[in-house]
LOBA-500545 format. One record per residue (C-alpha): residue number from 1; z, y, x. Coordinates in steps of 0.1 Angstrom, whole numbers, padded with zeros to 4 digits. Each point is the difference from the previous one (the first is absolute). Layout:
<pts>
pt pos:NUM, zz:Z, yy:Y, xx:X
...
</pts>
This chain:
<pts>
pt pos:1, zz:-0284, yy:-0279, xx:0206
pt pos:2, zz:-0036, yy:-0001, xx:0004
pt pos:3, zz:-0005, yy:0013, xx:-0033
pt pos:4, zz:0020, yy:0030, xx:0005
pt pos:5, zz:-0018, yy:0007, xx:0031
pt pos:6, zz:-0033, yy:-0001, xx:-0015
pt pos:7, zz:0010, yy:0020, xx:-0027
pt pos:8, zz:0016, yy:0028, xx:0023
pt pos:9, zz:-0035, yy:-0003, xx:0015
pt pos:10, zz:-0018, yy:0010, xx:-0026
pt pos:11, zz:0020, yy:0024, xx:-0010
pt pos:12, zz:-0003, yy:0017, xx:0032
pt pos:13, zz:-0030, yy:-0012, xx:0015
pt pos:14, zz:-0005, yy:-0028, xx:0024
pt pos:15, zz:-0008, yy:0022, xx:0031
pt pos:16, zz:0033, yy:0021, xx:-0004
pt pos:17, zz:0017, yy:-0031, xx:-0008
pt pos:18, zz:-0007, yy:-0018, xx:0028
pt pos:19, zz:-0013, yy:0025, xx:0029
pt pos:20, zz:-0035, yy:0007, xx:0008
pt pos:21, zz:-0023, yy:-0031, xx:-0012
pt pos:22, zz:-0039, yy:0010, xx:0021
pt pos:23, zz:-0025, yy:0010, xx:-0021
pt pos:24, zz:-0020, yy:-0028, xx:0007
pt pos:25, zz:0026, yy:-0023, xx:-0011
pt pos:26, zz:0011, yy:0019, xx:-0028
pt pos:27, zz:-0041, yy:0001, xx:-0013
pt pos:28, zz:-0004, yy:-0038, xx:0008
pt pos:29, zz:0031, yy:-0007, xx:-0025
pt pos:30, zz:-0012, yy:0025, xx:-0021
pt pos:31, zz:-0037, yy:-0011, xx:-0003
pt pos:32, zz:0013, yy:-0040, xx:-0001
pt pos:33, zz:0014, yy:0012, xx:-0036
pt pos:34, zz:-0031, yy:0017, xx:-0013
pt pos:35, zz:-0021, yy:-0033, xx:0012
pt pos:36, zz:0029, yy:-0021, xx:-0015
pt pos:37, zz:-0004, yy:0019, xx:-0040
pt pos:38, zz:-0038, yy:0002, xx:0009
pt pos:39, zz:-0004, yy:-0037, xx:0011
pt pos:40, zz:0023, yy:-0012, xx:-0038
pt pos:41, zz:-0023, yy:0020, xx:-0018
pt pos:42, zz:-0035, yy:-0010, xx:0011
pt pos:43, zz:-0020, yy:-0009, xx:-0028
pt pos:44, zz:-0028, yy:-0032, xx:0015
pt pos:45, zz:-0035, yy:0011, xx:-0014
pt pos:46, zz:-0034, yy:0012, xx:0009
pt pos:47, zz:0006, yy:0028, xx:0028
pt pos:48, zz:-0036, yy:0017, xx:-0011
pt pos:49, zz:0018, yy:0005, xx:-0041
pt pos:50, zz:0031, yy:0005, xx:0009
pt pos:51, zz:0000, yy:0024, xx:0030
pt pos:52, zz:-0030, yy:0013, xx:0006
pt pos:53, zz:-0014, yy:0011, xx:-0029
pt pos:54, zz:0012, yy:0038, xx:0003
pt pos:55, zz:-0011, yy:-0004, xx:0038
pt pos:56, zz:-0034, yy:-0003, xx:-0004
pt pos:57, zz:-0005, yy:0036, xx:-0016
pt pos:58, zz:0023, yy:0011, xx:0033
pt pos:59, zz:-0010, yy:-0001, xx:0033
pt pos:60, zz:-0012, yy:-0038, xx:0006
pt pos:61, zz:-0040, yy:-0002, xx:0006
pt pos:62, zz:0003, yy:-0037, xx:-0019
pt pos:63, zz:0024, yy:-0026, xx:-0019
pt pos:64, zz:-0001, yy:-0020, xx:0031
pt pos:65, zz:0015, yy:0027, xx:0021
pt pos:66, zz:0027, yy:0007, xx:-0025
pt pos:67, zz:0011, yy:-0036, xx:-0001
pt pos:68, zz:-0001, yy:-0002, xx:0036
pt pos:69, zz:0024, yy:0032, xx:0002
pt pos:70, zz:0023, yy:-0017, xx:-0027
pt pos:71, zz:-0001, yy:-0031, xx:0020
pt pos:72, zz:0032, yy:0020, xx:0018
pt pos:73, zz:0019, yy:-0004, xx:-0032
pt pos:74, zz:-0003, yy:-0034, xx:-0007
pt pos:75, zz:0036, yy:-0018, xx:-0004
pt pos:76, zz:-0006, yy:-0023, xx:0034
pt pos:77, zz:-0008, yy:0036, xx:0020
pt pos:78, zz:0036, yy:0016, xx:-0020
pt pos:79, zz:0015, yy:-0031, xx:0010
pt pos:80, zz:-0010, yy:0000, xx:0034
pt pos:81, zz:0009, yy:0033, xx:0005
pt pos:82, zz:0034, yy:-0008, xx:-0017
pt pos:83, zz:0010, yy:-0029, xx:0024
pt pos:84, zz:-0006, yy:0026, xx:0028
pt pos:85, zz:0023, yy:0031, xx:-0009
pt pos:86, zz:0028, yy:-0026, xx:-0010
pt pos:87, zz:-0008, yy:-0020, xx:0028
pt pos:88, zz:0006, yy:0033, xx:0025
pt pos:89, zz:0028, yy:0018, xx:-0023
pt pos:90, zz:0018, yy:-0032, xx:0008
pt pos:91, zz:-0007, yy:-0003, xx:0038
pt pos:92, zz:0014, yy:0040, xx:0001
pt pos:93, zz:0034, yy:-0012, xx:-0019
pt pos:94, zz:0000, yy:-0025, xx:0028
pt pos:95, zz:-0007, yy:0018, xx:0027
pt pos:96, zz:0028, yy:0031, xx:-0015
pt pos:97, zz:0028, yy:-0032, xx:0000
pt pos:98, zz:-0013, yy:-0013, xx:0035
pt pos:99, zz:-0001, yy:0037, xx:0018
pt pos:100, zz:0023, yy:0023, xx:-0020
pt pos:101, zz:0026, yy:-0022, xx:-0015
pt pos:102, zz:-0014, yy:0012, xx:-0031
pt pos:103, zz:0018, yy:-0015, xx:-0030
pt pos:104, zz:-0024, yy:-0031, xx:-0016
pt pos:105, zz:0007, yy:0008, xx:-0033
pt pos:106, zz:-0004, yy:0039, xx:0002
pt pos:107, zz:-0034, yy:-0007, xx:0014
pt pos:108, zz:-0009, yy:-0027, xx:-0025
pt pos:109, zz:0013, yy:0021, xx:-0033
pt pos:110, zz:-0018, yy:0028, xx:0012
pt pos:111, zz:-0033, yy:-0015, xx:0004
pt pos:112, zz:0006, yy:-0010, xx:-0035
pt pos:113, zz:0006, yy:0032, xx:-0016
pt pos:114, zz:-0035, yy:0010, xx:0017
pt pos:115, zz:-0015, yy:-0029, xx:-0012
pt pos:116, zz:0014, yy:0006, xx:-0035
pt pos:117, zz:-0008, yy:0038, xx:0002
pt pos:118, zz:-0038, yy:-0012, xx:0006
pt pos:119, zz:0004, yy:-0020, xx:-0032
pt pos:120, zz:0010, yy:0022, xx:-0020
pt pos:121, zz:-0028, yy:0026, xx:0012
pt pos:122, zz:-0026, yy:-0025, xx:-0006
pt pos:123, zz:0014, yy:-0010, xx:-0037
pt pos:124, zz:0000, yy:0036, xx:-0009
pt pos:125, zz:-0029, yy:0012, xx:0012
pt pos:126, zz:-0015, yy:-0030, xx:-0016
pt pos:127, zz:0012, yy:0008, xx:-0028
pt pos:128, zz:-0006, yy:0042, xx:-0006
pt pos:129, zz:-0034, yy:0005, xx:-0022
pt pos:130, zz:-0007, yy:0035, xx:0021
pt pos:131, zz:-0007, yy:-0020, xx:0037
pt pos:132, zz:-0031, yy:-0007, xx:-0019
pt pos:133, zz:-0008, yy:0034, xx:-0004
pt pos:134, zz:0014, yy:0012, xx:0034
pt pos:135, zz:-0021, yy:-0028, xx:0016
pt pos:136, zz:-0038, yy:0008, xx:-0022
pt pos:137, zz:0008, yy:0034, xx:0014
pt pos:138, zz:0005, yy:-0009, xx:0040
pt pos:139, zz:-0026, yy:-0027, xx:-0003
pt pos:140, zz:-0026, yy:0029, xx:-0010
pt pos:141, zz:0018, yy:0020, xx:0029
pt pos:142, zz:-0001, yy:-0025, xx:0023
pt pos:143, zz:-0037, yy:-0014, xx:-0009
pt pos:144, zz:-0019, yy:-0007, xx:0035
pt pos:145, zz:0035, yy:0001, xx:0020
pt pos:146, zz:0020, yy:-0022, xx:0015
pt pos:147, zz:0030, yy:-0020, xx:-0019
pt pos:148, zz:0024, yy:0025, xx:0017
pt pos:149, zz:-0011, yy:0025, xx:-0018
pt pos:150, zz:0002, yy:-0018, xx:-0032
pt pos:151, zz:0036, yy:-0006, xx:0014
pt pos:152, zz:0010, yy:0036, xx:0008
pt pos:153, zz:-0015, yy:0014, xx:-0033
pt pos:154, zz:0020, yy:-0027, xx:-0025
pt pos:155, zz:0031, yy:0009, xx:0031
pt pos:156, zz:0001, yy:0035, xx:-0011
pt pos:157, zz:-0004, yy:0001, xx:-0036
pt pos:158, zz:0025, yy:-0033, xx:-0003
pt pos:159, zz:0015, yy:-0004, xx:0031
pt pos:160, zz:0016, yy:-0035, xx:-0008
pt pos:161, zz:-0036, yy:-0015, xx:-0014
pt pos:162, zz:-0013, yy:0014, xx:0035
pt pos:163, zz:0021, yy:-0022, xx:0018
pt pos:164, zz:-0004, yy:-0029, xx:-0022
pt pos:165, zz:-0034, yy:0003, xx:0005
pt pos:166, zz:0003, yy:0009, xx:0033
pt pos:167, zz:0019, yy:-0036, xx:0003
pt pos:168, zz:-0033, yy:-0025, xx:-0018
pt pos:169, zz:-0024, yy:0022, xx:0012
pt pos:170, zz:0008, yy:0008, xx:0037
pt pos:171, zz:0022, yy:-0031, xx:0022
pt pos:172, zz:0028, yy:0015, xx:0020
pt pos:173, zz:-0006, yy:0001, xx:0034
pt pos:174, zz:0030, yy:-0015, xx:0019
pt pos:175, zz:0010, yy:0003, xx:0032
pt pos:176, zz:0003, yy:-0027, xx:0026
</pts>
């Protein structure tokens, strides 16, 4: 049964299926799948090589600075972040049962098709040879800005690698 449920979801989407999900829960599911594909494939190495050696032509006045800014995407940061927005999608299924009557597994399967759809974003934006391309061009955009803008600019010319990114480069700010 629950495999027919979670297939109807995706069909028709997890909000429809189940009513309104918040935004903030729906983007903590969502952004707890990104961190889950990003997290499986972090490659250990030197952060200086392997991340910031396109940075330092960009907007960083040192090496140091840009490893201090890629600090944020270091796996125990993604996983930090992770434990959080499953930690309070959770608490919100809990608190739908507890106040609403809301069905447990509705809730649950629907936090899962978030979760999923924030897989998926992150494995194919991972995976499409032009984000490169899209993200050169907004980095040059974007030079002595802000990540946000970084964020917005990769948002509007790929609007699911703007919130992937969005997701590892900006936490989700909760609510009580």
């Amino acid at each position: 049964m629950r495999m027919i449920i979670a297939v109807f979801a995706l069909t028709i989407g997890a909000s429809s299926a189940f009513g309104e999900m918040n935004e903030a829960t729906r983007r903590a599911a969502y952004c707890a799948g990104v961190l889950d594909v990003h997290i499986e494939n972090f490659k250990p190495g030197n952060v200086s090589d392997a991340l910031c050696g396109e940075w330092r032509e960009q907007s960083y006045p040192s090496l140091e600075a840009c490893i201090a800014a890629r600090e944020a995407f270091r796996p125990s940061k993604m996983q930090e972040h992770r434990e959080r927005y499953s930690s309070y999608v959770a608490a919100q299924a809990a608190q739908g049962i507890l106040l609403h009557g809301d069905n447990s597994d509705d809730a649950l399967v629907a936090a899962m098709v978030v979760r999923n759809e924030g897989r998926q974003d992150a494995h194919n934006t991972m995976t499409k040879v032009s984000i490169g391309a899209i993200r050169a061009q907004c980095v040059n955009k974007c030079r002595d800005q802000e990540d946000k803008c970084l964020i917005d600019c990769l948002g509007q010319m790929e609007p699911n690698g703007g919130n992937v990114i969005r997701c590892v480069m900006l936490p989700v700010e909760l609510p009580n």
